[in-house]
C-alpha positions in Angstrom: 0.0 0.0 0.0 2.9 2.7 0.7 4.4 1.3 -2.7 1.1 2.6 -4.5 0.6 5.7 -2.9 4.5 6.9 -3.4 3.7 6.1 -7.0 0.8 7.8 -6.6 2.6 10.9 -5.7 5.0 10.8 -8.3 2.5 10.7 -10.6 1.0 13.4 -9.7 4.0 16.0 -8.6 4.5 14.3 -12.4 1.5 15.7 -13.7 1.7 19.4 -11.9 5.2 19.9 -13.1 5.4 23.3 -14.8 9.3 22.1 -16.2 9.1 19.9 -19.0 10.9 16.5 -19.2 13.4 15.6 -21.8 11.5 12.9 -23.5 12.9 8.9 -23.1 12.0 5.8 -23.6 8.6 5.1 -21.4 6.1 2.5 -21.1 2.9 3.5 -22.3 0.8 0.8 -20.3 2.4 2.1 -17.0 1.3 5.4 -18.1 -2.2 4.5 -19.0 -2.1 2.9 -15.8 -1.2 6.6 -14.3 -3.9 8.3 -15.8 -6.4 5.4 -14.6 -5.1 5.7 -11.3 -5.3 9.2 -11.3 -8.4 9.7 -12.3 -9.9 6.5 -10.6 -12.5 8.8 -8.3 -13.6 10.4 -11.1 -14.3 7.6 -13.7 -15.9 5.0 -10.9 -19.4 4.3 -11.3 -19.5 6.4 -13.8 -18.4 4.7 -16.9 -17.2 1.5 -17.9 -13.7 1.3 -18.8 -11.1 -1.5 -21.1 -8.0 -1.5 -20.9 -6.4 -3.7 -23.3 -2.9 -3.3 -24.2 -0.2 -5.1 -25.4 3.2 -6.2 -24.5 4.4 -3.1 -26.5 7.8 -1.5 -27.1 8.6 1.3 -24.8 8.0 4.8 -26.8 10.0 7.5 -26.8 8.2 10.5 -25.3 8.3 13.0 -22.3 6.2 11.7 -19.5 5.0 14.7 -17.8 3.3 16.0 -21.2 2.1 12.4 -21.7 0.3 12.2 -18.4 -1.7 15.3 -18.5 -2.1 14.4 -22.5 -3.8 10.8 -21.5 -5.7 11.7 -18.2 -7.4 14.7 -20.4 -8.3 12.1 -23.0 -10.0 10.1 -20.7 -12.1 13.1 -19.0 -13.2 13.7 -22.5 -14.5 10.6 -23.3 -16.0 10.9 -19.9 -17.9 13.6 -21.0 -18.7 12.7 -24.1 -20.4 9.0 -23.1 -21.3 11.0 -19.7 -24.9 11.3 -21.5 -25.6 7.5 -22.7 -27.4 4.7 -20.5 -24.2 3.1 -20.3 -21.3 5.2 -20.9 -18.4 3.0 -22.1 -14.6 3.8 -23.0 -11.9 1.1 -24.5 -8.4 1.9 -24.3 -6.1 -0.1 -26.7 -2.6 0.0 -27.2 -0.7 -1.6 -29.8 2.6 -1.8 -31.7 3.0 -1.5 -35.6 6.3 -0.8 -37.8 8.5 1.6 -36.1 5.1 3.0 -33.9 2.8 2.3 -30.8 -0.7 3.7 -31.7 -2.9 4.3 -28.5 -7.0 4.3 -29.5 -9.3 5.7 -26.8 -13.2 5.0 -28.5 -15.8 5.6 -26.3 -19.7 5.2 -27.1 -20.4 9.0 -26.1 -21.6 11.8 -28.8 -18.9 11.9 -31.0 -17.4 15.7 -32.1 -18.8 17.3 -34.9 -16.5 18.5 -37.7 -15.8 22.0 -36.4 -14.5 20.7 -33.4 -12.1 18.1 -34.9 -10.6 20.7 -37.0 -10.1 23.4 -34.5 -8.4 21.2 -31.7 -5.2 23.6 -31.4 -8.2 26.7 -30.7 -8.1 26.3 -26.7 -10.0 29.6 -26.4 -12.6 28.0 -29.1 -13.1 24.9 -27.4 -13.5 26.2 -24.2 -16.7 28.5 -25.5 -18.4 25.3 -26.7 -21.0 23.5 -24.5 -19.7 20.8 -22.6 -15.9 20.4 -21.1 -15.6 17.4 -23.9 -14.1 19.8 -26.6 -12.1 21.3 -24.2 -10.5 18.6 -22.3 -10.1 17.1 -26.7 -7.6 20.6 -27.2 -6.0 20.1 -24.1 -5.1 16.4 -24.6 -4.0 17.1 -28.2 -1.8 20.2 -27.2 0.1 18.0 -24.3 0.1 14.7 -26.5 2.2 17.1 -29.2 4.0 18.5 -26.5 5.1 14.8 -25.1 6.5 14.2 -29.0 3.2 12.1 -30.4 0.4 13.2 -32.7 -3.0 12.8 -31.9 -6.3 12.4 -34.9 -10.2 12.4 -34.2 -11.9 9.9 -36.2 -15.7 10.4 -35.3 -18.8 11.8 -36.9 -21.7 13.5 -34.6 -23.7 11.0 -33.0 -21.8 7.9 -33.3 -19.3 8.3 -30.3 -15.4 8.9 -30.4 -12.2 7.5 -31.9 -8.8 8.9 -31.1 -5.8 7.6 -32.6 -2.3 8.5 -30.7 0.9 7.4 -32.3 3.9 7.5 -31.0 7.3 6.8 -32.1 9.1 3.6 -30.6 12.4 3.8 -28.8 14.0 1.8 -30.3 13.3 2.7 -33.9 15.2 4.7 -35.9 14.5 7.8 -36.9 14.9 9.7 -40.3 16.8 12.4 -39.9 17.2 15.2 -42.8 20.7 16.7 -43.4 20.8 20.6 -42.9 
């Protein structure tokens, strides 16, 4: 029990951190496991969440960023199945080529087009109706920040599919000559 809770604390002096963190190789299921753990009062008894992911690679990222980035996602889809007869979010994680993609669908409202294409428009989002759009720009702007992109595959109605990719540790990266 004092092994959780110190992790517990790190996690979130992790996610307050004002400094960012060089990025590095990190697991993404432990940090999954953060933002569940993290958010654990809020999501209990009020959705149903999977988490399914795979022995995968570590990625290379910075781990403050992809904290906040992950525990925004998942208030999001909070809000946005928050309104269904049973509000449901899977979280899967898997590896492919030189990349660990991260898919958050939940069974919520979806975004409409507008919103999709205006996720780097904080002050936007924020004027919409709900906090789903918001908590949406904030998770993409910290997922960027941590060194991964982020896309919104959903249509109105029909509930929400994010894809987050990140780069694995191990793989090589292209780099252009100057």
């Amino acid at each position: 029990a004092v092994h959780r809770l110190r992790i517990l604390v790190e996690d979130v002096a992790r996610f307050t951190a004002t400094e960012p963190d060089p990025p590095g190789p990190v697991r993404i299921g432990r940090e999954i496991a953060s933002a569940r753990a993290l958010l654990e009062p809020a999501l209990s008894g009020r959705l149903v969440t999977t988490f399914a992911i795979e022995d995968t690679p570590a990625i290379r990222a910075a781990r403050g960023p992809l904290l906040r980035g992950l525990c925004y996602l998942l208030l999001a889809a909070l809000e946005s199945a928050g309104g269904t007869p049973e509000p449901r979010v899977t979280v899967e994680a898997r590896a492919q080529g030189g990349w660990v993609h991260v898919e958050v669908r939940d069974n919520g409202t979806g975004y409409a087009v507008d919103i999709q294409s205006r996720l780097a428009d904080t002050p936007w989002l924020a004027a919409r109706t709900g906090l789903a759009p918001l908590y949406l720009g904030l998770a993409a702007r910290e997922i960027r920040q941590a060194g991964g992109a982020m896309e919104v595959a959903t249509a109105a109605g029909t509930g929400a599919r994010v894809r987050l990719s990140f780069p694995a540790a191990d793989a090589i990266i292209a780099v252009r000559p100057l």
